[in-house]
C-alpha positions as CSV (number, residue, x, y, z in Angstrom):
1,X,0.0,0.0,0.0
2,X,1.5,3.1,-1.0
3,X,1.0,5.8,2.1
4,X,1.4,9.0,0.0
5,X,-2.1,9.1,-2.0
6,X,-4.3,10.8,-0.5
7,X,-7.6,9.3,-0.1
8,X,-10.6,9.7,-2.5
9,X,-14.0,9.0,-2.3
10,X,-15.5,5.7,-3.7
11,X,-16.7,7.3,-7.2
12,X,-20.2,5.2,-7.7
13,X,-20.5,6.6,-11.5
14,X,-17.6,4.6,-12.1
15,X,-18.7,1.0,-10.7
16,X,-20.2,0.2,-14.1
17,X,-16.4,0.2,-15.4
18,X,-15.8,-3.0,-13.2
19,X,-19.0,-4.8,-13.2
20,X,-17.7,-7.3,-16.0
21,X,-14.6,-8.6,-13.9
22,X,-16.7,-8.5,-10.2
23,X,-19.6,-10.8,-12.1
24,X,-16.7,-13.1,-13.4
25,X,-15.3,-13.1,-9.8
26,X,-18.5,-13.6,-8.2
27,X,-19.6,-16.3,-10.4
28,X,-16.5,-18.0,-9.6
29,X,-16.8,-17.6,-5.8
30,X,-20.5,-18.3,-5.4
31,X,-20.4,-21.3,-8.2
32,X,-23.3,-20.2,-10.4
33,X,-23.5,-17.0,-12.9
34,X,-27.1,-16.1,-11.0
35,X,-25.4,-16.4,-7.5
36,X,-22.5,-14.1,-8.7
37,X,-24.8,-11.6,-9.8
38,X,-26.7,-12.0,-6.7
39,X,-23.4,-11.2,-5.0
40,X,-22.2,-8.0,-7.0
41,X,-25.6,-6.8,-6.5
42,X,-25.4,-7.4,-2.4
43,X,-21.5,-5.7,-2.3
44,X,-22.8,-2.9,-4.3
45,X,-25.9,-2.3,-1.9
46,X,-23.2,-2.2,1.2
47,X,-20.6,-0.2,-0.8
48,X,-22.8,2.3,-2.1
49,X,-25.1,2.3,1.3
50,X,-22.3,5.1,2.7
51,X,-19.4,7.0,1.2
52,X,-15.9,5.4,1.1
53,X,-12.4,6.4,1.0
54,X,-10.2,4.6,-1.0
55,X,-6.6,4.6,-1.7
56,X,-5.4,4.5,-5.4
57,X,-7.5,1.9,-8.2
58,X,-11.0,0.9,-6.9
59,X,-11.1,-2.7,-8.0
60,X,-9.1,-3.7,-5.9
61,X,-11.3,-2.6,-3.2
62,X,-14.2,-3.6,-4.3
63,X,-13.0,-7.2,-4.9
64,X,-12.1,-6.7,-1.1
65,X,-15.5,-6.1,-0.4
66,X,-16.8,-9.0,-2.6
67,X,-14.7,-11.4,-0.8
68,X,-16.1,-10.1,2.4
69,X,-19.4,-10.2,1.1
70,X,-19.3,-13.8,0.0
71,X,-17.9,-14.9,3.4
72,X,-20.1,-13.2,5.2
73,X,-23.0,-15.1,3.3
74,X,-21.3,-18.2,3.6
75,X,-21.1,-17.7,7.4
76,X,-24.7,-16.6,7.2
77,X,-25.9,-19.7,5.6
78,X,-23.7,-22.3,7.8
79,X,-25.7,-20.7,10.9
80,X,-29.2,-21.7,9.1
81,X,-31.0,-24.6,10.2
82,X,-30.8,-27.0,7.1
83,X,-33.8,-28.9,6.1
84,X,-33.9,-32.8,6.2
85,X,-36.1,-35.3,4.5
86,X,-38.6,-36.4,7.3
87,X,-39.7,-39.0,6.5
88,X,-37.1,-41.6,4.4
89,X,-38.9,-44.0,2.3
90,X,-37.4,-46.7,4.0
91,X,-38.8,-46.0,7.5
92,X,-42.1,-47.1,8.8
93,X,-43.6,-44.8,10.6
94,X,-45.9,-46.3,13.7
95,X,-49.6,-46.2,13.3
96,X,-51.1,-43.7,15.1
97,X,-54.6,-43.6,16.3
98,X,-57.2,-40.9,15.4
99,X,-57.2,-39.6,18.9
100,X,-53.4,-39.1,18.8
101,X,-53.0,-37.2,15.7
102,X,-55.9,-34.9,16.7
103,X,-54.4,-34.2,20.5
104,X,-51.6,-33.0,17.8
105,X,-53.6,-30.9,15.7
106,X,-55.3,-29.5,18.5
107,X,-52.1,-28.7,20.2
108,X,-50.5,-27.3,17.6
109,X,-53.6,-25.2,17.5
110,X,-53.3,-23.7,20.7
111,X,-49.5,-22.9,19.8
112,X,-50.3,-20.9,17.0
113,X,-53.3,-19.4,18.6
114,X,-51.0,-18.7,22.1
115,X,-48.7,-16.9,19.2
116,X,-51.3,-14.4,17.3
117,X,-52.6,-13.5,20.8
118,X,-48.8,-12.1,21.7
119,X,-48.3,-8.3,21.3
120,X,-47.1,-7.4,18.1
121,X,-43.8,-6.4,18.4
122,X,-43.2,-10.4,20.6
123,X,-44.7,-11.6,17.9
124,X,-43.1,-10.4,15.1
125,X,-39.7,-11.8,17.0
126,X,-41.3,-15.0,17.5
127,X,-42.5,-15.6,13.5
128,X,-39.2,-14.7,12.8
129,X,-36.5,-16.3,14.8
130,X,-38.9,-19.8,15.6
131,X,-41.0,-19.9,12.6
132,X,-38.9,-18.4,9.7
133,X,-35.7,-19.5,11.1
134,X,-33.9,-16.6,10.9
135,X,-30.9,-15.8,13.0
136,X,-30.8,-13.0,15.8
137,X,-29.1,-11.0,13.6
138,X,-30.9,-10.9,10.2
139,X,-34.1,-10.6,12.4
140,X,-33.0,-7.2,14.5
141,X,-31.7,-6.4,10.5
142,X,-35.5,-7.3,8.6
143,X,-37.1,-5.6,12.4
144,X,-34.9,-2.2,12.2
145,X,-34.0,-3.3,16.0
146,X,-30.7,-3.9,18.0
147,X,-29.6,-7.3,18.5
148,X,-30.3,-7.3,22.4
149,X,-34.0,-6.0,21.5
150,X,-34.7,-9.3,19.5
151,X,-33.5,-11.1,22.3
152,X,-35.5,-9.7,24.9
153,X,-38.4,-9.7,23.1
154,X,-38.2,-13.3,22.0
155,X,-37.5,-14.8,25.8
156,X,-40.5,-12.4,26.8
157,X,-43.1,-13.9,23.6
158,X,-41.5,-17.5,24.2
159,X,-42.4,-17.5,27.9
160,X,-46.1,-15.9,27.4
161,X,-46.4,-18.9,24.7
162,X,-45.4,-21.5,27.5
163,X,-47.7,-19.8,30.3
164,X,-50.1,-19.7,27.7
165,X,-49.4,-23.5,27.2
166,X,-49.6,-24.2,30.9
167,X,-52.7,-22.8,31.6
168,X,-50.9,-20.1,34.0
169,X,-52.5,-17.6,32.3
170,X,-53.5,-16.2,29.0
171,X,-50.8,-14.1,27.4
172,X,-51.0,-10.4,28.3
173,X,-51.4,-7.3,26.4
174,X,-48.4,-5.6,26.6
């Protein structure tokens, strides 16, 4: 890095000029020409979101932040619950009687219901984190919330659910 230029500011009317080799770049890292394009377009969003300084070419820095971008994702995705086949063909599942699957049903009903009765802001953390599956993070992101708020709220909506559950009490308005 060579200390004696001075910094400039990110130019964004000259991105265009590199789009060709990020896409290449990004197709290679993510595997797929949609996912690299998918990529450029999420760096772009976080490069352009504020202005940067930059010292000399701005390739260079912008493959920086493409690299960063893809890891991050990467990082994102390995923290996802993954989805599993439920039911292999080659498993037999135990008969169930009528009156077990409808204690479920009914059960599951009560759940949900114990849910939409939560105050909105518990239960929009709820949907999110237990239902959606998203991590703290991305849901204090999609929420416009800290991090500590999604937590709070989600331990306060979880236990109202499980009082609900219990029969301690119906949850509360807040």
């Amino acid at each position: 890095m060579d200390c004696s230029l001075a910094p400039t500011v990110l130019d964004p009317t000259r991105l265009h000029l590199h789009l060709p080799r990020l896409r290449r770049l990004a197709a290679y890292l993510s595997g797929s020409r949609e996912g690299g394009d998918d990529l450029v377009q999420d760096t772009l969003e976080r490069v352009l979101r504020s202005p940067r300084r930059i010292h000399g070419d701005e390739y260079p820095y912008l493959t920086r932040a493409l690299r960063n971008t893809h890891v991050d994702r990467a990082r994102a995705a390995a923290r996802r619950p993954q989805t599993l086949e439920l039911i292999p063909e080659s498993l037999e599942l135990p008969a169930r009687s009528l009156d077990e699957s409808t204690e479920t049903v009914l059960e599951a009903r009560s759940v949900l219901e114990a849910v939409a009765a939560l105050p909105e802001a518990y239960r929009r953390v709820v949907v999110a984190v237990d239902v959606q599956g998203c991590s703290y993070q991305e849901a204090a992101d999609h929420l416009g919330v800290p991090v500590g708020t999604v937590m709070s709220r989600l331990y306060r909506g979880r236990k109202r659910v499980v009082e609900a559950m219990d029969g301690r009490g119906a949850p509360a308005a807040a």
